[in-house]
C-alpha positions in Angstrom: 10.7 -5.4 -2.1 14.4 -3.9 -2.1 17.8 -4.7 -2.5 19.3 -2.1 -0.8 23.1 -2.2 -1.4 22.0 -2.1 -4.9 18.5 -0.6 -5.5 17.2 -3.3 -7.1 13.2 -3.7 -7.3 11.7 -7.0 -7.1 8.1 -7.9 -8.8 8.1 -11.3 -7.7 5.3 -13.5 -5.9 6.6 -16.2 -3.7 4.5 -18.1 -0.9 5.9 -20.7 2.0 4.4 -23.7 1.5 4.3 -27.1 3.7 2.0 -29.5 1.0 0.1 -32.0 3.3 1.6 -30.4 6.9 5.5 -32.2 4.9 8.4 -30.0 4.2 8.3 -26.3 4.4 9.3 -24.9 0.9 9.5 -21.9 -1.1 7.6 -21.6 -4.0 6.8 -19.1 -6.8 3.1 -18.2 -6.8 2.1 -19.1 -11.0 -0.7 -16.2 -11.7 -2.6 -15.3 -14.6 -3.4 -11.7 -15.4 -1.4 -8.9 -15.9 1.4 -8.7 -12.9 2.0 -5.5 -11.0 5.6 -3.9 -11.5 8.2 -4.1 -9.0 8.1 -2.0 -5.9 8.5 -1.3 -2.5 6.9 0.1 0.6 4.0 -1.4 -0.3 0.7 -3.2 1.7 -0.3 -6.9 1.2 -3.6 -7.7 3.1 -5.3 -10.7 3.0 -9.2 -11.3 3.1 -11.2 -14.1 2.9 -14.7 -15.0 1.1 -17.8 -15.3 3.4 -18.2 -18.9 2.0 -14.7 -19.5 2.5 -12.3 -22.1 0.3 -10.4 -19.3 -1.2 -10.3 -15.2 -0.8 -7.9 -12.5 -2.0 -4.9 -10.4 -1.3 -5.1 -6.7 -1.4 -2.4 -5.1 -2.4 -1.8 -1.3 -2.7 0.2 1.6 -3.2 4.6 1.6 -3.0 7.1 3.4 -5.1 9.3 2.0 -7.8 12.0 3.7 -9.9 9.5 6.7 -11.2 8.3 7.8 -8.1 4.7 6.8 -5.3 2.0 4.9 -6.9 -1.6 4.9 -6.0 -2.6 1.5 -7.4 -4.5 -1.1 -6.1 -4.0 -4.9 -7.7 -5.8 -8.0 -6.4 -4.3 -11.4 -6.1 -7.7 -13.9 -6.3 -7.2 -17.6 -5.4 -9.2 -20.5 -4.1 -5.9 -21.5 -2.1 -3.1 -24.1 -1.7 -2.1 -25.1 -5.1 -4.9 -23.9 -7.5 -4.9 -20.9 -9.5 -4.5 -17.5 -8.5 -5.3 -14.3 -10.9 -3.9 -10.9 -10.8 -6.2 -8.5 -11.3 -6.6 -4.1 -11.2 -9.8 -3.5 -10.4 -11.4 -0.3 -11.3 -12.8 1.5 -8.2 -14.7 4.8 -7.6 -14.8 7.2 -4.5 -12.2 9.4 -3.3 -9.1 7.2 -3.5 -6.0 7.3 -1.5 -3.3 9.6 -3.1 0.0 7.7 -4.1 1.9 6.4 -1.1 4.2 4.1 -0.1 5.3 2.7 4.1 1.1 3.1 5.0 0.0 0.4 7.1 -3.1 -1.5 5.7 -5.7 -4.3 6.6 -8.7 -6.2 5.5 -11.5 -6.4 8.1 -13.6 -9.2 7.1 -16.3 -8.3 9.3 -17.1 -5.3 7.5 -15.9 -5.9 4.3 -13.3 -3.0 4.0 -9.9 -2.5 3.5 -8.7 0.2 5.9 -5.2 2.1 4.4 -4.2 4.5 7.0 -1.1 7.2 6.4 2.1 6.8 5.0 4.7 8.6 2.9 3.7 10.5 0.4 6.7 12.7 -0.3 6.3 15.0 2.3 6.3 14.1 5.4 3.7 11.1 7.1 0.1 11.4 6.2 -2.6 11.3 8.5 -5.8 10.3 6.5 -7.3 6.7 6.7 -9.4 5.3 3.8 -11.7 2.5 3.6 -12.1 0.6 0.8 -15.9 -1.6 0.3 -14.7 -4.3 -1.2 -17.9 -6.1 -2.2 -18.6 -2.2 -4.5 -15.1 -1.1 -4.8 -16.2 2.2 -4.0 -13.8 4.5 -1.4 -15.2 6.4 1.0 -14.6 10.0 2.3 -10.9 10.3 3.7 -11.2 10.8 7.7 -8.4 13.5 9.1 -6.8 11.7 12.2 -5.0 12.9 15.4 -2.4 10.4 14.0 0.3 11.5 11.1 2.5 8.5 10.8 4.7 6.6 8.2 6.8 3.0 8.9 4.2 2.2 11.2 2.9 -1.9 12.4 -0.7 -2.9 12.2 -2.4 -5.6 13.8 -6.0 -7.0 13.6 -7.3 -7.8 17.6 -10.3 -9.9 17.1 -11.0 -11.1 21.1 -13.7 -13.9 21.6 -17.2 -11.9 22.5 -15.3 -8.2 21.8 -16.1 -6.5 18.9 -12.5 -6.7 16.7 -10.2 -3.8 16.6 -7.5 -2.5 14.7 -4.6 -2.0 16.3 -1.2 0.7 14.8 2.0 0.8 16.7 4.8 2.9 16.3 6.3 4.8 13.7 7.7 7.8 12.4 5.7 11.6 12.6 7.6 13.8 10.9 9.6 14.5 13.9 10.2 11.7 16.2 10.2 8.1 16.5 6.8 6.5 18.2 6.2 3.4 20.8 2.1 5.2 20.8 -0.6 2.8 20.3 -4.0 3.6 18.3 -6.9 2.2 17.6 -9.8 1.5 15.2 -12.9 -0.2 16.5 -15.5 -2.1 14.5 -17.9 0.0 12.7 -15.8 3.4 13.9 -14.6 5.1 11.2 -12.1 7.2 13.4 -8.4 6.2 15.9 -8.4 6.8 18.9 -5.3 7.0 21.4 -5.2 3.3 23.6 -3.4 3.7 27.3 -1.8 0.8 28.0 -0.2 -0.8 31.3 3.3 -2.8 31.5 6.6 -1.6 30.3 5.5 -0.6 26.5 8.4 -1.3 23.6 11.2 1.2 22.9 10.2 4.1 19.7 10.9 2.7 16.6 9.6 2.2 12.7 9.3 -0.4 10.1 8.4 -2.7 12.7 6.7 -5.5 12.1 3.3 -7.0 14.6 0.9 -9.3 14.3 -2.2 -10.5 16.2 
């Protein structure tokens, strides 16, 4: 993250913990493995194994001192206390070009991680990218309808619906957005949702969950 009176990058790792459901605590997360630099503006997604007991955090792309990066680090742990292991693995495919403010998810059911626009330095991007995370192999970019930067996503996963991943928001180059789009399970394109109700007022850098 950023300190913005003063510039400042941070590299650190910290989790909120509450050991056996007692007091809610900071702590800094103790990894092995080379650590990524400090940064900003960049996506954090978590995805868990099939067998479950542990799983990984995703993290990609940002911009520190020297400009966008393109990297992609993973953060590997079997959960709660035990150890956790930064990694960089080495994927082929066409990979995303260096970004930073992209929104970005893991879908479990497919196996993926999904890193759609962003800020490359200039203007929002409107390419999405899927990552197979069991290969580590990118696929072909996909050109969507939808440029965007400093925009939300959330992961809809319904009981008996097929899950769908949901962006809010943002900013297109030259306005602010309250839109809504969509990416549904096994799609590899958005498409514009309608919604009903009183949707919220434009904005960026928001922040939603599911």
């Amino acid at each position: 993250g950023q300190h913005p009176p003063s510039d400042k990058l941070y590299g650190d790792a910290l989790r909120l913990a509450a050991p056996n459901g007692g007091e809610v605590r900071w702590e800094g997360v103790e990894a092995s493995g080379p650590a990524p630099g400090a940064r900003n503006g960049h996506s954090l997604s978590w995805c868990a194994d099939a067998g479950g007991g542990g799983g990984s955090l995703w993290m990609f792309g940002g911009a520190d001192d020297e400009g966008h990066l393109s990297e992609l680090w993973r953060l590997r742990g079997a959960g709660g206390a035990a150890a956790w292991e930064w990694s960089k693995p080495a994927c082929t495919g066409e990979a995303p070009a260096a970004r930073e403010m992209h929104a970005a998810a893991a879908l479990a059911a497919r196996g993926a991680l999904v890193v759609h626009g962003g800020n490359g330095g200039a203007g929002p991007l409107d390419t999405l990218h899927l990552l197979d995370l069991a290969t580590l192999v990118w696929a072909a970019p996909v050109t969507t309808p939808c440029a965007r930067l400093a925009h939300a996503a959330a992961l809809l996963a319904p009981a008996g619906a097929p899950p769908r991943l949901v962006f809010f928001g943002g900013f297109s180059g030259g306005a602010l957005n309250n839109d809504v789009w969509a990416l549904a399970d096994g799609a590899a394109a958005v498409e514009k949702v309608k919604g009903k109700g009183e949707a919220p007022q434009r904005r960026f850098a928001a922040c939603a969950a599911a």
